[in-house]
GUPATOR-351843 format. One record per residue: x, y, z of N, C-alpha, C in turn. Coordinates in pm, whole numbers. Example, Ala and Ser with C-alpha at 12.3 -4.5 7.8 and 13.67 -1.06 7.14 Angstrom:
BEGIN
[[1319; -569; 780]; [1230; -450; 780]; [1320; -330; 780]]
[[1285; -225; 708]; [1367; -106; 714]; [1290; 3; 787]]
//
This chain:
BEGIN
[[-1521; -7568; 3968]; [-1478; -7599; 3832]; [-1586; -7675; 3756]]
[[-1688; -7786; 3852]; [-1756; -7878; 3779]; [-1868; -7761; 3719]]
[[-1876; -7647; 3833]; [-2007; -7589; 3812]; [-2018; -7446; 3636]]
[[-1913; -7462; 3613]; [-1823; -7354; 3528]; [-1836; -7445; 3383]]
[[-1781; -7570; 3384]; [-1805; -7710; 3298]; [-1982; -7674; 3275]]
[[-2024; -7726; 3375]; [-2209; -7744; 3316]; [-2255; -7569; 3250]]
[[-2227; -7470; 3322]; [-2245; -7370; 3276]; [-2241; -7349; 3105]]
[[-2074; -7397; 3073]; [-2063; -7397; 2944]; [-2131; -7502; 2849]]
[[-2180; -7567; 2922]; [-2262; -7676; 2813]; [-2355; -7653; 2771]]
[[-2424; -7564; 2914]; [-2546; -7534; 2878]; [-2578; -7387; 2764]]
[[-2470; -7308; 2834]; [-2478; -7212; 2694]; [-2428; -7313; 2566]]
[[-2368; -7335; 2547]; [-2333; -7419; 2423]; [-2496; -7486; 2358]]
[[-2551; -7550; 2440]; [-2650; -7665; 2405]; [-2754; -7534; 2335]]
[[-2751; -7410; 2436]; [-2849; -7299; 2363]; [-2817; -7264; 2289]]
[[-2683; -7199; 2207]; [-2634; -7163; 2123]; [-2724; -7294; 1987]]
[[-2669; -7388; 2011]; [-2714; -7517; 1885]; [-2841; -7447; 1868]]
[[-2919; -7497; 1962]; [-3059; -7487; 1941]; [-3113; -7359; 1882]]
[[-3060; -7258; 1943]; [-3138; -7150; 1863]; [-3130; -7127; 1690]]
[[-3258; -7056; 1693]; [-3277; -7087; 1516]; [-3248; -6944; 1438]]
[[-3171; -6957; 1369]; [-3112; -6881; 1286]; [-3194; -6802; 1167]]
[[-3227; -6720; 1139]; [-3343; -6680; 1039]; [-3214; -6573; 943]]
[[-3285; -6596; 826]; [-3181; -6552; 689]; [-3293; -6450; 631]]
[[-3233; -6304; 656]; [-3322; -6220; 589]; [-3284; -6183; 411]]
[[-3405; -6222; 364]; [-3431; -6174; 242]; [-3491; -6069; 235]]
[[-3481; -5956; 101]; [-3524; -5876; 30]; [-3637; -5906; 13]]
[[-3753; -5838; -18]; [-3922; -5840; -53]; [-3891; -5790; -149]]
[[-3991; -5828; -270]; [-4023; -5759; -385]; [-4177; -5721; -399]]
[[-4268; -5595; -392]; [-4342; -5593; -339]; [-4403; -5535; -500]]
[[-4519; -5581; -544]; [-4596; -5558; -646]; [-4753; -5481; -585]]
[[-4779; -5432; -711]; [-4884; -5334; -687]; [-4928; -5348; -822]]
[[-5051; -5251; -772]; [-5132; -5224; -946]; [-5132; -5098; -988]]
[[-5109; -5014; -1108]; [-5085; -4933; -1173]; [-5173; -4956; -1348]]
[[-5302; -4919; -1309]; [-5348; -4870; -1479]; [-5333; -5026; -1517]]
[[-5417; -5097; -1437]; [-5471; -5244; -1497]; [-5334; -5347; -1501]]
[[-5270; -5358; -1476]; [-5168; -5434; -1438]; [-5062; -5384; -1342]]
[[-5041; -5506; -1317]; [-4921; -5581; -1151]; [-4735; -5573; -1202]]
[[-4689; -5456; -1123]; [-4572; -5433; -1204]; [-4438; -5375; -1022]]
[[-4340; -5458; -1013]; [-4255; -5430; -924]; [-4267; -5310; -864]]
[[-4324; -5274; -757]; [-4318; -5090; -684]; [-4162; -5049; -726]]
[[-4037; -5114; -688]; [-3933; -5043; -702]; [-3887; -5032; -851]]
[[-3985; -5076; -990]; [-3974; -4998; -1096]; [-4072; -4887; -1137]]
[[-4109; -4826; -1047]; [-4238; -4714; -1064]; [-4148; -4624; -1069]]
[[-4175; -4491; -1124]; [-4137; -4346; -1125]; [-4144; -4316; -998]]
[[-4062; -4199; -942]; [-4065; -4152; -827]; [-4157; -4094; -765]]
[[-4269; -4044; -859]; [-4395; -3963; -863]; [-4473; -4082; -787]]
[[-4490; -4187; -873]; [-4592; -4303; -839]; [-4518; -4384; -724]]
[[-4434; -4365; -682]; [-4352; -4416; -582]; [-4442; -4352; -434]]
[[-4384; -4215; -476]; [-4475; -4102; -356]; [-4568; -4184; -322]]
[[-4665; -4186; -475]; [-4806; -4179; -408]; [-4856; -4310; -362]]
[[-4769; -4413; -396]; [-4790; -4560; -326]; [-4755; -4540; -146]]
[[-4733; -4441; -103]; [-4652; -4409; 11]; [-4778; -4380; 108]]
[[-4889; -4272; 42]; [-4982; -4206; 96]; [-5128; -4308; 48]]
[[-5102; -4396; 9]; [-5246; -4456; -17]; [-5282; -4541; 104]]
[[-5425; -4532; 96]; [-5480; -4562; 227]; [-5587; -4727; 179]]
[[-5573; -4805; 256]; [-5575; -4954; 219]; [-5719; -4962; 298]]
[[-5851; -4952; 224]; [-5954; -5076; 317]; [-5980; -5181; 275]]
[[-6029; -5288; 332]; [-6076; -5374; 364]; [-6193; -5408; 349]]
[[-6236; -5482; 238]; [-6379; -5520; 229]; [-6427; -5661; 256]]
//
């Protein structure tokens, strides 16, 4: 019985401790023709092609 007692404490004590993370939404901006404008207000066209662009690194 004592060993059933510590068992539950110890899940309990892990339960507290672990850390809880709260997912948010991203709002992800881009550039389009000289200005920085929300990707999810682009046309579907320019949507595509934000899909297939290829990112280097300089």
């Amino acid at each position: 019985m004592q060993e059933r007692v510590m068992v539950e404490r110890r899940r309990s004590e892990r339960a507290a401790s672990s850390v809880r993370v709260k997912a948010v939404p991203v709002e992800v901006y881009s550039r389009i023709v000289g200005y920085y404008r929300p990707v999810q207000n682009w046309n579907d066209g320019k949507k595509e092609e934000f899909k297939d662009r290829k990112y280097v690194k300089l």
